[in-house]
C-alpha positions in Angstrom: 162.9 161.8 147.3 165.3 162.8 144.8 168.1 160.5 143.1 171.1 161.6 143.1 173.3 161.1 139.7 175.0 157.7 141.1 171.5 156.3 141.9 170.3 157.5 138.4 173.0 155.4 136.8 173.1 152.2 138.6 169.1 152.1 138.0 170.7 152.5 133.9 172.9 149.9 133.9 170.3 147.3 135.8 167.4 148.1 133.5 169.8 147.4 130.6 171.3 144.5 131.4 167.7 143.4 132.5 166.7 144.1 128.8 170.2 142.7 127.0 169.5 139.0 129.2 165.9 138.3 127.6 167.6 137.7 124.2 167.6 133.9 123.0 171.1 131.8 122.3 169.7 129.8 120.0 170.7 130.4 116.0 168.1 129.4 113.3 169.4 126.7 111.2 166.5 126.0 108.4 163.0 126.7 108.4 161.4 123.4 106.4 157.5 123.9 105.0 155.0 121.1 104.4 151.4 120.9 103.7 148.8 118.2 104.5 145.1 118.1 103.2 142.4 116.4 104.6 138.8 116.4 104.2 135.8 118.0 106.3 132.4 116.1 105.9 129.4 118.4 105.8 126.7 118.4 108.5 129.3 118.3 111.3 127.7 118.9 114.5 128.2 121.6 117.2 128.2 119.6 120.3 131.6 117.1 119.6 135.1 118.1 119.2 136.1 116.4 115.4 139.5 114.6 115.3 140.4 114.3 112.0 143.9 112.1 112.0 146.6 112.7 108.9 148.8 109.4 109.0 152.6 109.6 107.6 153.1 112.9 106.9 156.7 113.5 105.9 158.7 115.9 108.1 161.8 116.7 105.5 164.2 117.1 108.9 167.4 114.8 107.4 166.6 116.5 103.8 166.8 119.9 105.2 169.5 118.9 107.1 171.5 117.4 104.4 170.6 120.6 101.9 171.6 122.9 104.7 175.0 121.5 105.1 173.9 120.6 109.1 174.1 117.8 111.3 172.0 116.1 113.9 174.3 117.0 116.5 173.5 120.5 116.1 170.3 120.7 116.5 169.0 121.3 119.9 165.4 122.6 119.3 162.8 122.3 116.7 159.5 124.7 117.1 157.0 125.2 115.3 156.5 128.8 113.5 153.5 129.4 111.2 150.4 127.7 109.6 147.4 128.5 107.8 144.3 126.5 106.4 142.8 126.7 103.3 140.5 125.4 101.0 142.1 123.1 98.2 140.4 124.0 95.4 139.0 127.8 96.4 138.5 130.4 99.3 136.8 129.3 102.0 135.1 131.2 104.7 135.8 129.0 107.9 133.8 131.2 110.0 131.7 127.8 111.3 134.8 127.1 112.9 135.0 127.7 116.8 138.6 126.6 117.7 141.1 124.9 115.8 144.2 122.9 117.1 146.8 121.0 115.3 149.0 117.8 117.3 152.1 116.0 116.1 152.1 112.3 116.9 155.3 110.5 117.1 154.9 107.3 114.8 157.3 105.2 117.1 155.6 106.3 121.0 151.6 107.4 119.5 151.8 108.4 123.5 154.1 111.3 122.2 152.1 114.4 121.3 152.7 117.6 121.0 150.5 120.6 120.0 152.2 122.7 117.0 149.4 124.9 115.9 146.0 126.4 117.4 143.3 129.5 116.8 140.7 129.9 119.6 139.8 133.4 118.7 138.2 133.3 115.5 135.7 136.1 115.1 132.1 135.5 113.8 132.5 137.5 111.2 135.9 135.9 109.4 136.2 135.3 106.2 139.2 133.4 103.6 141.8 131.4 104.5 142.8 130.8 108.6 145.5 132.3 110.1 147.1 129.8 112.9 149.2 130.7 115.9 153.0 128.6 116.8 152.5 126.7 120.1 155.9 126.7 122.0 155.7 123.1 122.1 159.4 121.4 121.5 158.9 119.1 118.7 162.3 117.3 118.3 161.8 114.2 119.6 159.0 113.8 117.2 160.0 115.9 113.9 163.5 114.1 114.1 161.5 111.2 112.6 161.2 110.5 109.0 157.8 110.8 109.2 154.8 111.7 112.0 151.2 111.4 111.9 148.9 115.1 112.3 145.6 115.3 114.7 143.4 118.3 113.7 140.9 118.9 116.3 138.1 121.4 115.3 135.3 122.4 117.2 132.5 124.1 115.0 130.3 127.1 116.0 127.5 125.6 113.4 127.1 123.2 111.2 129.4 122.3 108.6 127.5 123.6 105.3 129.1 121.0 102.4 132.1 118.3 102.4 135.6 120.5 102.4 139.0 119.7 100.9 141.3 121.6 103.2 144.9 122.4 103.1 146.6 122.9 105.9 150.6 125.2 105.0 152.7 125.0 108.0 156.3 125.5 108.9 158.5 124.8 111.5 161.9 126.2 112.7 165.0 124.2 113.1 167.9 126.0 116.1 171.2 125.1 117.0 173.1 126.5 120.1 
């Protein structure tokens, strides 16, 4: 069956007002980077998942907001955007590493969680620092907060092979309407 020219455009105009709607509202107001470190023992094990808990981390949210000339009444999302982990004082190969995932704990409800970061596809073969994707977690109600407590869970593929100082860079996104 052949279209005829009428039928040809009105298929037009819906695909691109289709692709024109997908497009997000939402302005970028600040982007604010932190780091954390914590340490990894040596001679982890393969079965458990290891929690390791960063208490009071500062989240810079009224800083940025003062230093970007924005209020709290603009902001209607906060999302996290990238991370990576490192090794303090060197490279580190974290191929031992099976999965990785990173939480934000509110300090004033510890029920409120949130995962920011995570890497479940790390190959065998990887080597230097540890590339982490953005969950699309919304991580106002907890970021607003002068400060927040960090849960990195890590679940190894073998053993841990010595005690590592880690660094963990992350970022996360501040949007207003």
């Amino acid at each position: 069956m052949k279209l005829k020219i009428p039928g040809k455009i009105l298929i037009f105009f819906i695909t691109a007002i289709s692709f024109f709607s997908c497009g997000s509202d939402r302005q970028e107001l600040f982007i604010v980077d932190n780091e954390i470190e914590f340490i990894l023992p040596g001679a982890l094990n393969t079965i458990e998942t290891h929690v390791f808990i960063i208490r009071n981390v500062p989240s810079f949210y009224k800083t940025s907001l003062t230093a970007n000339g924005a209020s709290e009444e603009q902001v209607v999302s906060i999302t996290a955007t990238r991370a990576r982990l490192m090794g303090s004082f060197g490279p580190v190969d974290y191929d031992f590493i099976a999965e990785i995932s990173v939480r934000a704990i509110s300090k004033t409800d510890p029920g409120l969680n949130r995962e920011m970061y995570f890497q479940d596809r790390i190959p065998f073969n990887h080597s230097g620092d540890l590339e982490l994707f953005s969950s699309i977690s919304e991580l106002r109600e907890i970021l607003s907060d002068e400060i927040f407590d960090m849960e990195v869970r890590i679940r190894l593929r073998q053993s841990t092979p010595l005690q590592i100082q880690n660094k963990l860079i992350f970022s996360y996104a501040v949007f207003d309407e």
